[in-house]
C-alpha positions as CSV (number, residue, x, y, z in Angstrom):
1,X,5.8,91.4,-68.1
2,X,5.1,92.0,-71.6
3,X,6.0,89.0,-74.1
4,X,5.7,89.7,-78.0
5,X,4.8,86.7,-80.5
6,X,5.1,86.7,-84.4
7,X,2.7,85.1,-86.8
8,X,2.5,85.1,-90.7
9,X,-0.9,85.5,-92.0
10,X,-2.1,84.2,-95.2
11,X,-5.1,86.6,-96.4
12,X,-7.3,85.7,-99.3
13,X,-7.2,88.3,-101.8
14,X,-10.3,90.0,-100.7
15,X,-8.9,90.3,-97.3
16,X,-5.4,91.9,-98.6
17,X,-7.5,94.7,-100.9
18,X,-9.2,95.3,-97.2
19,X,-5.8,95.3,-95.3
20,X,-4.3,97.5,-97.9
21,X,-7.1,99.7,-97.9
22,X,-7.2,99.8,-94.0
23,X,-3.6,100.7,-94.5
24,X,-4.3,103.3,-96.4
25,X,-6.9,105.1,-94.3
26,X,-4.8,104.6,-91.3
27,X,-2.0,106.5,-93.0
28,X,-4.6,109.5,-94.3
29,X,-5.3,109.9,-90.6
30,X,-1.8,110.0,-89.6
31,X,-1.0,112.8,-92.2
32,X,-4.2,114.5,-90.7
33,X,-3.3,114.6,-87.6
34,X,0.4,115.4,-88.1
35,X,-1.5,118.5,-90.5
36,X,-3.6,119.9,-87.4
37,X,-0.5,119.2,-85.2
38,X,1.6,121.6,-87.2
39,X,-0.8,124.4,-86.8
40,X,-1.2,124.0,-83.4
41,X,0.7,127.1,-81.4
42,X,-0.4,124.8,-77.9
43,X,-0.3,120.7,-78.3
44,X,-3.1,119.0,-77.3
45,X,-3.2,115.7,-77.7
46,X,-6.6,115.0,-76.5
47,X,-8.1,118.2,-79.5
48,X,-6.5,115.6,-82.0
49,X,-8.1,112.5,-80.9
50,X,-11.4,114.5,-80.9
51,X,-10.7,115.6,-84.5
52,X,-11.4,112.4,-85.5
53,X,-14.6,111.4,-84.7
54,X,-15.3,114.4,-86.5
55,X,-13.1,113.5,-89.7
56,X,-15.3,110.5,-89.9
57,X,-18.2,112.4,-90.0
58,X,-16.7,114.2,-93.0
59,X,-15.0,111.3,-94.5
60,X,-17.9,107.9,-94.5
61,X,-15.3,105.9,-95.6
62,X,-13.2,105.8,-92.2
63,X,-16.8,104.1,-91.1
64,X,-15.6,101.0,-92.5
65,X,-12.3,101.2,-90.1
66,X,-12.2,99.9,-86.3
67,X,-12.2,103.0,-84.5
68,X,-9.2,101.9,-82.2
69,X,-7.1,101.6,-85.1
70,X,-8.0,105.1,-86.1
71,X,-6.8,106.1,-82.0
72,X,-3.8,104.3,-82.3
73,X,-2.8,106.8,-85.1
74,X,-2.9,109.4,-82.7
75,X,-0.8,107.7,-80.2
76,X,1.7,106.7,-83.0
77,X,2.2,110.3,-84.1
78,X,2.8,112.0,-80.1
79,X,5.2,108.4,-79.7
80,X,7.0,109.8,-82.6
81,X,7.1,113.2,-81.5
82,X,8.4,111.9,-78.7
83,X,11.2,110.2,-80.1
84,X,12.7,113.1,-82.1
85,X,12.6,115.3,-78.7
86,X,14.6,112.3,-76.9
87,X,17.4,112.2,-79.8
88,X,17.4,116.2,-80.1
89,X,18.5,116.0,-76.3
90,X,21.1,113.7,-77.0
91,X,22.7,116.2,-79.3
92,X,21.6,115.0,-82.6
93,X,20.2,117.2,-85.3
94,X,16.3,116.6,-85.9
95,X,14.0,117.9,-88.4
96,X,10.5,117.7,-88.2
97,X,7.8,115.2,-88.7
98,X,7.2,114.3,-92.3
99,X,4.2,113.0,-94.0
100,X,3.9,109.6,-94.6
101,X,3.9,108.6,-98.3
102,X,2.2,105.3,-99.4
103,X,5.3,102.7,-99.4
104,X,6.1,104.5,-96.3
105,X,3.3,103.6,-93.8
106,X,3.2,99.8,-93.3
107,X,1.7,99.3,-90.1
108,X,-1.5,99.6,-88.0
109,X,-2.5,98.1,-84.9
110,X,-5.7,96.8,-82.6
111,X,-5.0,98.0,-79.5
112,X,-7.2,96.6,-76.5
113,X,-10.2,95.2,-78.7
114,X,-11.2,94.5,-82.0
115,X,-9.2,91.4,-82.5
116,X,-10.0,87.4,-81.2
117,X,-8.2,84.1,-81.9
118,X,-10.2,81.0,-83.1
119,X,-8.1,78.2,-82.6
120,X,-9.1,75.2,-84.7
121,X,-8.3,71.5,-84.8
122,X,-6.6,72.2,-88.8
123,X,-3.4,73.1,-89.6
124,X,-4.4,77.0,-89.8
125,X,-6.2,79.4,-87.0
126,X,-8.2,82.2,-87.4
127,X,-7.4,85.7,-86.3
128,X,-10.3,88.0,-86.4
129,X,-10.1,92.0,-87.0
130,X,-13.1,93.8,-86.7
131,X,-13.9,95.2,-90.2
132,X,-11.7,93.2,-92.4
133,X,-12.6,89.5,-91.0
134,X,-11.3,86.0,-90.0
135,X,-7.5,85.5,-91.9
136,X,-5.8,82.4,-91.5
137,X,-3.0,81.7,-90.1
138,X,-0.4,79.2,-88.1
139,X,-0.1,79.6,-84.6
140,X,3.0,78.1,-84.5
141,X,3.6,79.1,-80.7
142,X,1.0,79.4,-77.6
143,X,0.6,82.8,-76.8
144,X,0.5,83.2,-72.8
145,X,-1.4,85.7,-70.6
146,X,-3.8,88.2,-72.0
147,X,-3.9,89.6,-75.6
148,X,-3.4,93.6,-75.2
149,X,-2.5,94.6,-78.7
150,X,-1.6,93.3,-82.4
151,X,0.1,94.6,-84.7
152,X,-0.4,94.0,-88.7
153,X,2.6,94.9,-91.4
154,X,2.8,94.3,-94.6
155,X,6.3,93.2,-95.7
156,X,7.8,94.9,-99.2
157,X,7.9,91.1,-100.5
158,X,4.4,91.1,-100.2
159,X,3.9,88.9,-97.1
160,X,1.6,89.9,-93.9
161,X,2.5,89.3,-90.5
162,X,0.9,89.8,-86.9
163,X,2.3,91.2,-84.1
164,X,1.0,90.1,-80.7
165,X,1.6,91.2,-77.4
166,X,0.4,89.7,-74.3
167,X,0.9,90.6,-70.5
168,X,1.6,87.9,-67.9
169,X,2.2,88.0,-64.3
170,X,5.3,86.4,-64.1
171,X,8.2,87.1,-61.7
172,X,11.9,88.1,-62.9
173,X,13.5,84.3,-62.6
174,X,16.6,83.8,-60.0
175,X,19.7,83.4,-61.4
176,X,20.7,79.9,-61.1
177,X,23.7,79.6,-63.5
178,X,26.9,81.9,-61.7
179,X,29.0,81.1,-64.8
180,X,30.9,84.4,-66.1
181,X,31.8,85.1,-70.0
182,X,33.3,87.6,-72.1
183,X,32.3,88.6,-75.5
184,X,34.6,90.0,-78.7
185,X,32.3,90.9,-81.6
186,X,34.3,90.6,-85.1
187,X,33.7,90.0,-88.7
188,X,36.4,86.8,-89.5
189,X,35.5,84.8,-86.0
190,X,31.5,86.9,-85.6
191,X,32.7,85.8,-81.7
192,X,35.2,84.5,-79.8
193,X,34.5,84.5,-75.9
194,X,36.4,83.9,-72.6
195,X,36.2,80.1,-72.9
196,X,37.8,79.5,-76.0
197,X,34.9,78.9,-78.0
198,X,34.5,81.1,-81.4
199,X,31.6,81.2,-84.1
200,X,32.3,81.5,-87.5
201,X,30.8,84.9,-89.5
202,X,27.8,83.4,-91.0
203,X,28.2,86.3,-93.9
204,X,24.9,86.2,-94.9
205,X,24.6,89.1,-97.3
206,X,27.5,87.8,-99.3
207,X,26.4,84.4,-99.6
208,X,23.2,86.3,-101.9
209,X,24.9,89.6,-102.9
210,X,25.3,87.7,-106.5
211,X,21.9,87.0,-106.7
212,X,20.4,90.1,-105.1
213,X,22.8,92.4,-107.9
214,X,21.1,90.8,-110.6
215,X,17.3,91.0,-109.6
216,X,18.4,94.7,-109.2
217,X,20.2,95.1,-112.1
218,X,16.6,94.1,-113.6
219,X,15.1,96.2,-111.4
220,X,17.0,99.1,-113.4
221,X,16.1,98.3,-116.5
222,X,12.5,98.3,-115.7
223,X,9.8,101.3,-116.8
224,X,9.0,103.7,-114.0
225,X,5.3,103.5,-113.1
226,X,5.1,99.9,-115.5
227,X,3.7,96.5,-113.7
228,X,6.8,94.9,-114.5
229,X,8.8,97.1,-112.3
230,X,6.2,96.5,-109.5
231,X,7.1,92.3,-110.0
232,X,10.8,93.1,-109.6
233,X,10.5,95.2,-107.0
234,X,9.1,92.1,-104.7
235,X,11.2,89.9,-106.4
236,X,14.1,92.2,-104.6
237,X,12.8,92.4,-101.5
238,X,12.0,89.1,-101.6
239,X,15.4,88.5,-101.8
240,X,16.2,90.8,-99.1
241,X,13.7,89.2,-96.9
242,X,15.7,86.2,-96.9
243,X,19.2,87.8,-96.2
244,X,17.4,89.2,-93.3
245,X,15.4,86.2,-92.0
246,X,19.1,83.9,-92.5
247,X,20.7,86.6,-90.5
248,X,18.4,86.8,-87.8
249,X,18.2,82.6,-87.2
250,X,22.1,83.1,-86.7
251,X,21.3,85.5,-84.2
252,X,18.7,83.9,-82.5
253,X,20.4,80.5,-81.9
254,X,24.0,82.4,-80.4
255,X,22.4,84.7,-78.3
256,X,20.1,81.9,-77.2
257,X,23.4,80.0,-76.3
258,X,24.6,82.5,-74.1
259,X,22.1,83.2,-71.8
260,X,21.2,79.3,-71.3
261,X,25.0,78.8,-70.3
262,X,26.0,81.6,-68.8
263,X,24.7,83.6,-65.9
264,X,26.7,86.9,-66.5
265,X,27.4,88.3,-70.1
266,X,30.5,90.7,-71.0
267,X,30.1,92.3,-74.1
268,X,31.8,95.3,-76.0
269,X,29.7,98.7,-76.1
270,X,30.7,99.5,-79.8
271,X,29.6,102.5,-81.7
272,X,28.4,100.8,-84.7
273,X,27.1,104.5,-86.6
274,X,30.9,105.7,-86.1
275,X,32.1,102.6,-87.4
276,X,30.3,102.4,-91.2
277,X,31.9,105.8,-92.1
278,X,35.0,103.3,-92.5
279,X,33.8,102.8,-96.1
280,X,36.1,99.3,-96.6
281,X,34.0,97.8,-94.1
282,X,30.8,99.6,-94.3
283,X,29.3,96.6,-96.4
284,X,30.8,93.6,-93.7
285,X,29.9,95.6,-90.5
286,X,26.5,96.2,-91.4
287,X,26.1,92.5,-92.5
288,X,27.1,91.7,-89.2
289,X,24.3,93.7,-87.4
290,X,26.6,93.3,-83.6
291,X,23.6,95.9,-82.7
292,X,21.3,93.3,-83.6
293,X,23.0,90.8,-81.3
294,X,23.7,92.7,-78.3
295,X,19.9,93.6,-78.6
296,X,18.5,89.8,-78.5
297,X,21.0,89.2,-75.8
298,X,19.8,91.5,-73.4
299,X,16.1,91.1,-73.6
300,X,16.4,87.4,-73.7
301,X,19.0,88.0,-70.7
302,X,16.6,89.9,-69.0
303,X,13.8,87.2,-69.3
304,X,16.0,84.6,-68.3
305,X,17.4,86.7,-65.2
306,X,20.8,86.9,-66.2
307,X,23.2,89.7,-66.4
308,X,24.9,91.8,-69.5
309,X,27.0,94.2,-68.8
310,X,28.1,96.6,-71.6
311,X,32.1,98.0,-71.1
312,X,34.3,100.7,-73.3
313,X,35.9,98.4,-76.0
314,X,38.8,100.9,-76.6
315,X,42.4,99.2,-76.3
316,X,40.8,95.5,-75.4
317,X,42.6,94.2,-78.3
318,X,46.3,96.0,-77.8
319,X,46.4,95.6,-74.1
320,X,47.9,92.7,-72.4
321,X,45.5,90.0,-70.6
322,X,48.4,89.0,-68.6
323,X,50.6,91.7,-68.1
324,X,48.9,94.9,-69.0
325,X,51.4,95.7,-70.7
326,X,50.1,97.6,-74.4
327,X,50.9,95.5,-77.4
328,X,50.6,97.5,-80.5
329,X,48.6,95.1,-83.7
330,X,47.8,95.9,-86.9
331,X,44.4,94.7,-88.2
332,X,45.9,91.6,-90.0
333,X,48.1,90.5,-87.1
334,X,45.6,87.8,-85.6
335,X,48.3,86.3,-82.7
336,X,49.2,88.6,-79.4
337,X,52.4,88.1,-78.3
338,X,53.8,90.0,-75.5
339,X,57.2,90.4,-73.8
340,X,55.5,88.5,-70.7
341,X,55.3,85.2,-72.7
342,X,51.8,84.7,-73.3
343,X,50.8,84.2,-77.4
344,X,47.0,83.8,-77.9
345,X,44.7,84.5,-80.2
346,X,44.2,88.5,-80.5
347,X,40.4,87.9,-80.1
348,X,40.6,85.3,-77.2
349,X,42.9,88.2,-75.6
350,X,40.3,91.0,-76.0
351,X,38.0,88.4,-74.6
352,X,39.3,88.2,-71.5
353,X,40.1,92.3,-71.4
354,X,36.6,92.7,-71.9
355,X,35.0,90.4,-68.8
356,X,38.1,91.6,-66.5
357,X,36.5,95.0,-67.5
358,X,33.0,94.3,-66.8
359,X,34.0,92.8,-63.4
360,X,36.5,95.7,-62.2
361,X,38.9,93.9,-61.8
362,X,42.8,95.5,-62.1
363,X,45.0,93.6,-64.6
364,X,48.1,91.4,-62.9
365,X,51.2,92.5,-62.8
366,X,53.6,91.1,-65.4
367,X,54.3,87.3,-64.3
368,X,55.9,84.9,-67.3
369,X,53.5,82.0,-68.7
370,X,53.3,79.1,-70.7
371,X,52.4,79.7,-74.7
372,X,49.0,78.7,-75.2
373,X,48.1,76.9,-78.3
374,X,45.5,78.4,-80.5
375,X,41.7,77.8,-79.8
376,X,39.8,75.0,-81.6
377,X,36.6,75.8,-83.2
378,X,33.0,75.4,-81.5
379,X,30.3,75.5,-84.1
380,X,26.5,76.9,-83.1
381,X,24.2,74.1,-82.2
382,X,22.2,73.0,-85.1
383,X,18.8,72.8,-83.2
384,X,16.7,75.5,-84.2
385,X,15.3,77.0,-81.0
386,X,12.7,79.4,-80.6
387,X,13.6,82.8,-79.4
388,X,11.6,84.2,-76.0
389,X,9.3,86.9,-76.7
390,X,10.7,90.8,-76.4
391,X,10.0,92.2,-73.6
């Protein structure tokens, strides 16, 4: 099992010149490669990893860069390749592989050597990169089995982090908890599941759109080219950094909550691209990132040993949970009420439509019941947790 840690480094600025600069030779290979690939009428993968021991012959310079980061390159560009063929087959038009211009190539990574850790007894450790040194940083969680890649990117705001993963031995955990739950992904209540419990929308890109409209407003008013421009522009993604970093704590600590109380997970399958082109709530679904969600809960589900099970969403919300029976709402209309007797909450409904779903189970037939009161609120815990590591 593969586990992926997170660690912000703090460079001095000699080491950022030779990450930047690293960054930069990494992305003249890449464009290189992609070159020599273009002109090839057979691909061979292993012809362009031999090109570049001869491009550093050519080119000194790359001497000065690990030469697994320079592999890597390679791999990246074939993974890429890769990537377009898989979404051509799913029906999608592709283009081609473009070059990689310089705000455009963030990334490169130490795969298998290159790299130690040198813990000390201070508050910062020391990761070490062959060719650029020993950067400082806080190791802010122990990293578990053995090292087999990192992975350095430099943020827009400025900020460098490492990506770390390491392989462990562990076994798939049994399934202890045989508690069942059903999910409803929305923007007023963000959930509302099968028990009655809802979270409230955290809205995070609202809460700084005031603040993130004026930094850009500056931005606009800047020279092209000028060093003030450059200022605002981290300025903004400064800003953004934080929308993002708010957003995913949310996410974090309610996926987190599901899969420690609940053995088996319910949630909608939505098609979030077809859903944007509704341009009234373009802005709100995309601050809501549901992908982003379903995405922690199933590789922290899987990790835990629990179950998610992804079912059509279509007609949840107008049919029946009782009954069956189709009850036509309008987006507005927050209460079902059906003929049968039963007046819940619209999301609380789809809810249970959605876990019925993912069970197979047949709706009852219509039998009269008692009218439910409406659901009280259940706030996320306020205990930041640590996410587990992707997997």
């Amino acid at each position: 099992m593969q586990t992926a840690y997170k660690f912000r480094l703090y460079p001095t600025k000699e080491q950022e010149q030779k990450l930047l600069w690293t960054l930069n030779k990494c992305r003249y290979v890449y464009n290189f490669l992609l070159n020599e690939l273009n002109q090839q009428k057979i691909i061979d993968k292993a012809q362009l990893q031999e090109m570049i021991v001869d491009l550093k012959r050519i080119e000194p310079d790359l001497q000065g860069v690990h030469s697994k980061v320079l592999q890597y390159e390679n791999y990246r560009l074939f993974s890429n390749l890769r990537s377009l063929s898989q979404t051509k087959k799913k029906g999608r038009k592709v283009g081609r592989l473009r070059f990689k211009g310089k705000n455009w190539f963030k990334t490169f990574s130490y795969n298998q050597s290159g790299f130690t850790i040198v813990q000390n007894q201070t508050r910062y450790d020391k990761l070490y990169l062959s060719k650029i040194g020993e950067i400082p940083f806080i190791m802010h969680r122990d990293i578990e089995g053995k090292i087999k890649q990192i992975t350095i990117k430099h943020n827009p705001s400025g900020k460098w982090y490492a990506s770390i993963i390491a392989e462990t031995k562990d076994e798939m955990p049994k399934v202890i908890n045989q508690k069942k739950v059903g999910i409803d992904l929305g923007l007023q209540n963000y959930i509302f599941d099968s028990d009655r419990n809802y979270f409230d929308n955290p809205k995070c890109l609202y809460k700084s759109l005031e603040k993130l409209q004026k930094n850009q407003r500056r931005l606009s008013r800047k020279n092209k080219g000028s060093q003030n421009r450059a200022k605002q522009k981290i300025i903004v993604a400064g800003v953004h950094a934080k929308i993002v970093n708010q957003r995913d704590d949310f996410l974090h600590k309610l996926s987190r909550h599901y899969v420690d109380n609940y053995g088996f997970i319910a949630v909608e399958d939505l098609q979030v691209k077809n859903m944007i082109r509704n341009r009234h709530l373009a802005k709100s679904i995309s601050d809501a990132s549901w992908s982003r969600f379903t995405q922690m809960l199933c590789y922290k589900a899987e990790r835990a040993g629990c179950t998610v099970v992804k079912v059509e969403p279509r007609g949840t919300t107008q049919i029946c949970s009782n009954c069956g029976k189709k009850v036509y709402k309008e987006l507005w209309n927050r209460t079902h009420k059906c003929t049968c007797g039963l007046e819940i909450n619209r999301d609380y409904n789809s809810a249970i439509n959605i876990l019925k779903r993912a069970l197979g189970q047949e709706l009852p037939e219509s039998t009269p019941v008692e009218i439910e009161p409406l659901l009280s609120n259940e706030q996320v815990r306020s205990e930041k947790q640590e996410a587990p590591c992707v997997s």
